[in-house]
N, CA, C and O of each residue as an XYZ file, in Angstrom:
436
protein
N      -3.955     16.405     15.201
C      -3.647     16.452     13.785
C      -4.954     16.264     13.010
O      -5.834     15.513     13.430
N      -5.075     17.018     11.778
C      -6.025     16.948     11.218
C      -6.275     16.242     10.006
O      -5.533     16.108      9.033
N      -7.249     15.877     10.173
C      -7.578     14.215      8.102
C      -6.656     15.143      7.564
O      -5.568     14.572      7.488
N      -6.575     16.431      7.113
C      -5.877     16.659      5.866
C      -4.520     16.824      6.389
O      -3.750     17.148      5.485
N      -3.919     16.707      7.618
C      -2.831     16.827      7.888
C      -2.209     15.226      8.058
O      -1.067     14.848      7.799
N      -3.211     14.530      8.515
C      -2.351     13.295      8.455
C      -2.521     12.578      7.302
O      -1.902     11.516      7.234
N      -3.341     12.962      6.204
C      -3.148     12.614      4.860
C      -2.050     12.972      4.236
O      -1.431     12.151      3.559
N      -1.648     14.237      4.368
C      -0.398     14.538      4.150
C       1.047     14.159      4.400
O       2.127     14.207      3.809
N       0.564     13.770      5.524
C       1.981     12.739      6.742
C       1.779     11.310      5.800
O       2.795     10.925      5.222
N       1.017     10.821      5.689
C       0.739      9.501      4.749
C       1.423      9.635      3.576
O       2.514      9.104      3.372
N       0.753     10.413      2.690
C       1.508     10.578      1.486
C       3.044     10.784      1.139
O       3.613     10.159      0.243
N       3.795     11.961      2.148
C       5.393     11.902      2.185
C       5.694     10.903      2.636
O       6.895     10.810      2.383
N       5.172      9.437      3.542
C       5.771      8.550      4.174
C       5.640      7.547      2.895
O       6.536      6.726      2.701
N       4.968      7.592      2.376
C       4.571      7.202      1.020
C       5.695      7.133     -0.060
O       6.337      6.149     -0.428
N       5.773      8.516     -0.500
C       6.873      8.959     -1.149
C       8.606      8.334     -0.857
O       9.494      8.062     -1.665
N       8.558      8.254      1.018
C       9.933      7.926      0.865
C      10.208      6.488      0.715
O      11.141      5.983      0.091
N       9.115      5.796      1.481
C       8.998      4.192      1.142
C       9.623      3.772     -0.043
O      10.521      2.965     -0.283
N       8.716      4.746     -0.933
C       9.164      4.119     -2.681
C      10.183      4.504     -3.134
O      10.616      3.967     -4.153
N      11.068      5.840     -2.344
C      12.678      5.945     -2.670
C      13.212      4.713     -1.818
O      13.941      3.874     -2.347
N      12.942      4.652     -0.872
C      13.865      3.149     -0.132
C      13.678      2.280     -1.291
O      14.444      1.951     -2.197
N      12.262      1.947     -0.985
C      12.014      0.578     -2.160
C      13.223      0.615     -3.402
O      14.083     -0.245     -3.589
N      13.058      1.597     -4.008
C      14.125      1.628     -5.227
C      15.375      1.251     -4.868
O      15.887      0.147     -5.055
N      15.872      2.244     -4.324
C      17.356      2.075     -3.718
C      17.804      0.327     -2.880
O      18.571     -0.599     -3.147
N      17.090      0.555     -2.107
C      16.954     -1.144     -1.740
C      17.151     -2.239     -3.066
O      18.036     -3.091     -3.149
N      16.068     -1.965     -4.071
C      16.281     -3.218     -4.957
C      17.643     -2.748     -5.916
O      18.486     -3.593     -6.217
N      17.741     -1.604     -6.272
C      19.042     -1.273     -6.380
C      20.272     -1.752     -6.269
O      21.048     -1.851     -7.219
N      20.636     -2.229     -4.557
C      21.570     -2.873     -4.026
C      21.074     -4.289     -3.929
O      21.619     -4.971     -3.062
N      20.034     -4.921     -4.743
C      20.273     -6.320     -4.655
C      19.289     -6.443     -3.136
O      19.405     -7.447     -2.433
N      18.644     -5.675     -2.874
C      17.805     -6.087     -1.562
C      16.508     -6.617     -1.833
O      15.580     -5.913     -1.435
N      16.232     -7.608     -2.369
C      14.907     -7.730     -2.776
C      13.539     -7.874     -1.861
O      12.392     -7.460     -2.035
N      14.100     -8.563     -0.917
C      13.294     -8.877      0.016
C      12.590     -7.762      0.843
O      11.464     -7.920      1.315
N      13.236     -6.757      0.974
C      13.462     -4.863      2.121
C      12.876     -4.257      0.898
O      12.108     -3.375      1.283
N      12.883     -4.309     -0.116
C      12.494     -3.866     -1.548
C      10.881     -3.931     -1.446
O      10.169     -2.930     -1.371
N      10.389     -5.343     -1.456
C       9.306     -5.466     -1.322
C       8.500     -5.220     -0.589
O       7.306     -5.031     -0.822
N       9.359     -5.173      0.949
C       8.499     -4.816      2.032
C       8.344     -3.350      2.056
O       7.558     -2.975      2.926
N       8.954     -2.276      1.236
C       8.817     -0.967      1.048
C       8.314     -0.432     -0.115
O       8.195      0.722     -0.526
N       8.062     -1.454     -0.532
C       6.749     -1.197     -1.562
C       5.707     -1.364     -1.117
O       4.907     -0.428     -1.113
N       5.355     -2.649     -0.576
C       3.981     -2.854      0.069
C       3.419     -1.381      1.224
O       2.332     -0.854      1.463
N       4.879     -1.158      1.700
C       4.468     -0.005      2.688
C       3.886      1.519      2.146
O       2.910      2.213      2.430
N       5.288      1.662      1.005
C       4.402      2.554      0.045
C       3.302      2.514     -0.310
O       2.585      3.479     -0.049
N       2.851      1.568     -0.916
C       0.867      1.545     -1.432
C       0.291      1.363     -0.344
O      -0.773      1.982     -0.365
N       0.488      0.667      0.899
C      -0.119      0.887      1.934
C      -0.704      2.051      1.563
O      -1.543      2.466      0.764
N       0.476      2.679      2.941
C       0.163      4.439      3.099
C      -0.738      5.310      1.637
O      -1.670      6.114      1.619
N      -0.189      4.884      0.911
C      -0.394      5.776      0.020
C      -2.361      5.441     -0.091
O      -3.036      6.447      0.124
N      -2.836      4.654     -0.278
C      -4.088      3.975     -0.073
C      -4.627      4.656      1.116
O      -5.749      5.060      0.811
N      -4.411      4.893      2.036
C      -4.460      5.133      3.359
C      -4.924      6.660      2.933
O      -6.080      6.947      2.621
N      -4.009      7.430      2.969
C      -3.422      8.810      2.315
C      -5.453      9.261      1.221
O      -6.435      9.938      1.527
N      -5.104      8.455      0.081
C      -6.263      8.373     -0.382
C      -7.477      8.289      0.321
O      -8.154      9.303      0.152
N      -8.088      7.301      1.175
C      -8.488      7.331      1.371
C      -9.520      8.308      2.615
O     -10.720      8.366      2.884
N      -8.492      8.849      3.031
C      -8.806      9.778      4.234
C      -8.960     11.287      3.355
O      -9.807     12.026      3.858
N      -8.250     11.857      2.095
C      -8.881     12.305      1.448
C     -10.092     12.299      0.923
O     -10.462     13.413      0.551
N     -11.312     10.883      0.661
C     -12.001     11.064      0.513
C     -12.857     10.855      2.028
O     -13.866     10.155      2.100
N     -12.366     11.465      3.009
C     -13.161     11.128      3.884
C     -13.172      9.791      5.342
O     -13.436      9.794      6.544
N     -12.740      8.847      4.363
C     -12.925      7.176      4.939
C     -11.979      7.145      6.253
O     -10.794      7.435      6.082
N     -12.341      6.877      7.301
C     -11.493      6.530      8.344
C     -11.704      5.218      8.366
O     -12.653      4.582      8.824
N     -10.110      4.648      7.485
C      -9.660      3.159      7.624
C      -9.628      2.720      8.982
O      -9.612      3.325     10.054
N      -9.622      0.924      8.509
C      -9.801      0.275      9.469
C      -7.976     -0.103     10.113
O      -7.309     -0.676      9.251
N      -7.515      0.059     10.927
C      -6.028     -0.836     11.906
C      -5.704     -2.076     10.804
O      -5.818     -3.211     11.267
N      -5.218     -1.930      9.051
C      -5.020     -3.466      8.307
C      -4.024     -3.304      7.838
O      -3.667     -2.127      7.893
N      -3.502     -3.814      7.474
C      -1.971     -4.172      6.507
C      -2.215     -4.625      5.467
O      -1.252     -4.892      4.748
N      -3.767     -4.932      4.901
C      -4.201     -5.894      3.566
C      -4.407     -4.349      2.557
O      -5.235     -3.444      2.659
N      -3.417     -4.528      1.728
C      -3.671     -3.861      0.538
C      -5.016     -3.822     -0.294
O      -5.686     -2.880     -0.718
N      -5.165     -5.220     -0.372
C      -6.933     -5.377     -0.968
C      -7.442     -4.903     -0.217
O      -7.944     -3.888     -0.702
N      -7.683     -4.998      0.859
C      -8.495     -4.687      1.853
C      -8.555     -2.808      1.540
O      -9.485     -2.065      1.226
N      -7.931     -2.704      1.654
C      -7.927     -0.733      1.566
C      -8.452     -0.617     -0.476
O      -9.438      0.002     -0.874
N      -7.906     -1.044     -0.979
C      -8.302     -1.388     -2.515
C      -9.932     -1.301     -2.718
O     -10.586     -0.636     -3.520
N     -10.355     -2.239     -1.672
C     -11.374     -2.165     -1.807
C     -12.602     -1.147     -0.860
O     -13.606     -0.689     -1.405
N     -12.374     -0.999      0.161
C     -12.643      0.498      0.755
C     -12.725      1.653     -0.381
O     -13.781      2.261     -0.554
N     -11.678      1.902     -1.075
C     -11.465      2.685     -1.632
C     -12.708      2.880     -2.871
O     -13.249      3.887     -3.327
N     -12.851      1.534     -3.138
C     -13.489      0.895     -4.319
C     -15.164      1.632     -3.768
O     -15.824      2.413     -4.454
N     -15.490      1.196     -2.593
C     -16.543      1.313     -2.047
C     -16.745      3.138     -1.733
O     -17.863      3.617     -1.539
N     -15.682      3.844     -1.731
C     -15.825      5.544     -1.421
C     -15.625      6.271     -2.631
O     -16.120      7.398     -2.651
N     -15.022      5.890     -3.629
C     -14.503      6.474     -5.215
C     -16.220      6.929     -5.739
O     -17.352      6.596     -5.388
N     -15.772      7.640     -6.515
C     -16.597      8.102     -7.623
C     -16.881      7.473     -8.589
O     -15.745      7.181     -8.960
N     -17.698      6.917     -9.476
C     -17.691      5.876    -10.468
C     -16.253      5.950    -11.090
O     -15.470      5.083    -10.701
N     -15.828      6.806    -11.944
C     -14.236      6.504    -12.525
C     -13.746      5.895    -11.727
O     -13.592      4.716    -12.047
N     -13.332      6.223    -10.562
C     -12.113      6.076     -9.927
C     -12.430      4.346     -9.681
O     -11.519      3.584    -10.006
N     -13.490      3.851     -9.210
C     -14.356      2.593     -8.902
C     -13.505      2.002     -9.997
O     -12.373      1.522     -9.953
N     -14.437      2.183    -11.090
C     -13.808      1.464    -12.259
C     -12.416      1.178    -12.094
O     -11.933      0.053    -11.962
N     -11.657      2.525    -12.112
C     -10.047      2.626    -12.078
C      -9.308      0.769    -10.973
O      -8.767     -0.298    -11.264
N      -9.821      1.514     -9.685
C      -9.508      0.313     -8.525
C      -9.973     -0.826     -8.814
O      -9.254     -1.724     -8.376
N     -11.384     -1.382     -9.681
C     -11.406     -2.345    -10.248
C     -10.556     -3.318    -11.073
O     -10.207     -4.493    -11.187
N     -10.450     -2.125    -11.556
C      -9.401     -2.953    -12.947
C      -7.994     -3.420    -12.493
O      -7.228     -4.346    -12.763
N      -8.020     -2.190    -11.561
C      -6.388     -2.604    -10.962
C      -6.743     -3.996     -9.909
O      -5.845     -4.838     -9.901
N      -7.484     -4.180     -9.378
C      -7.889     -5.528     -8.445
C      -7.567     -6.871     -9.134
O      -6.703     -7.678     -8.791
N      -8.401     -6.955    -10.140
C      -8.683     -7.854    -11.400
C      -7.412     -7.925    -11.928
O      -6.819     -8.991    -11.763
N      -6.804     -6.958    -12.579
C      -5.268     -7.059    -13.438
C      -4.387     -7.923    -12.836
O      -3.793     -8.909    -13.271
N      -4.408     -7.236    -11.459
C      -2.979     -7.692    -10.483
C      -2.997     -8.067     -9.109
O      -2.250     -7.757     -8.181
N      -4.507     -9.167     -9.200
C      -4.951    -10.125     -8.178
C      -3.547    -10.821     -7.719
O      -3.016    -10.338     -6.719
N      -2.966    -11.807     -8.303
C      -1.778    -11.992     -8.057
C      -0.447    -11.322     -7.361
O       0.174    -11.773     -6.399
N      -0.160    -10.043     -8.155
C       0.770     -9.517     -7.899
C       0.735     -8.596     -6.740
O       1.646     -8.008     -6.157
N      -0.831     -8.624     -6.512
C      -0.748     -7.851     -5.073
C      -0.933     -8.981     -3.967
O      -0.611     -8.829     -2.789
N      -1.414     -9.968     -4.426
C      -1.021    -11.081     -3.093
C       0.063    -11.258     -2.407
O       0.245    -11.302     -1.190
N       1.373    -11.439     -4.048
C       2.715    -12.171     -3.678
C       2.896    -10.524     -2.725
O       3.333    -10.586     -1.576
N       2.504     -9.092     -3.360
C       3.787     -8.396     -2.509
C       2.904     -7.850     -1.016
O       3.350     -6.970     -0.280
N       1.433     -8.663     -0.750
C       1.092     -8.738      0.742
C       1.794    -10.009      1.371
O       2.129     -9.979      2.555
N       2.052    -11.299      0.465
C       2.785    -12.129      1.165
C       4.294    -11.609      1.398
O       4.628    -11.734      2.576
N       5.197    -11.107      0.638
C       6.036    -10.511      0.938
C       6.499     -9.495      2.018
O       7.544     -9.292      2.635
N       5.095     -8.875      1.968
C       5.238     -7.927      3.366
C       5.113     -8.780      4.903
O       5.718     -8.478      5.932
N       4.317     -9.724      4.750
C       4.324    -10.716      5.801
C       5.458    -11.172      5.883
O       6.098    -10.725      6.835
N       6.034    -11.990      5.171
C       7.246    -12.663      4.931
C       8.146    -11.898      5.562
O       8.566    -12.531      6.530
N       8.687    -10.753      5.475
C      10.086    -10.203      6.176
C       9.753     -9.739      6.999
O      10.671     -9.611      7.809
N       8.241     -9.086      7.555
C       8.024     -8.540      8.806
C       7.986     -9.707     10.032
O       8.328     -9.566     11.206
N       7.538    -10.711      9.465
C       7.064    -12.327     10.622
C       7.947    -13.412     10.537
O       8.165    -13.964     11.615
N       8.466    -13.831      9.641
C       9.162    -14.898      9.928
C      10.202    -14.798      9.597
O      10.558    -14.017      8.714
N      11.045    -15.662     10.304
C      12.340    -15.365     10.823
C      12.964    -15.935      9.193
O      12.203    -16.428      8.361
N      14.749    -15.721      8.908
C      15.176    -15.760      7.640
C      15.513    -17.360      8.055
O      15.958    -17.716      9.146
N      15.182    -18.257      6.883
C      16.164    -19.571      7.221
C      15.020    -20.522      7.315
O      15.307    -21.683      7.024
N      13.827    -20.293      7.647
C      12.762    -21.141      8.380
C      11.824    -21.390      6.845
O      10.788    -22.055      6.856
């Protein structure tokens, strides 16, 4: 398979994540919600990035690819991933802790 073919495989896996995600929080799933969001921007980061080239590293850290990205972008785009880093330091923690959370530990604990 080729970068632009499995960029492509990234991106539709991308796409459906964030229909689960919806539908999930939809029915009150919050927890499956989150973890298919995180999966969405995963991939989708991923997706990006192999468009410009970058063969990511084996991570599950959203920042982590955020910032890859940060490091291969074009000045705009730099800027762009900046701002988004800075804005929603937080909100991308809770939904990497979230993705941890339902993939690792058990419910109840």
């Amino acid at each position: 398979m080729s970068s632009r073919d499995e960029a492509q495989h990234l991106a539709k896996r991308s796409s459906e994540f964030m229909m689960t995600a919806k539908m999930q929080f939809e029915q009150g799933l919050y927890g499956l919600a989150a973890f298919s969001l995180e999966q969405a921007l995963q991939l989708y980061l991923k997706h990006k990035l192999l468009l410009l080239g970058v063969k990511f590293p084996w991570t599950h850290s959203v920042r982590r690819l955020l910032e890859l990205l940060t490091e291969a972008a074009n000045e705009r785009c730099r800027a762009t991933v900046s701002y988004v880093m800075e804005r929603y330091l937080m909100e991308l923690s809770v939904l990497e802790d979230a993705y941890i959370t339902s993939r690792y530990v058990a419910e109840g604990v």
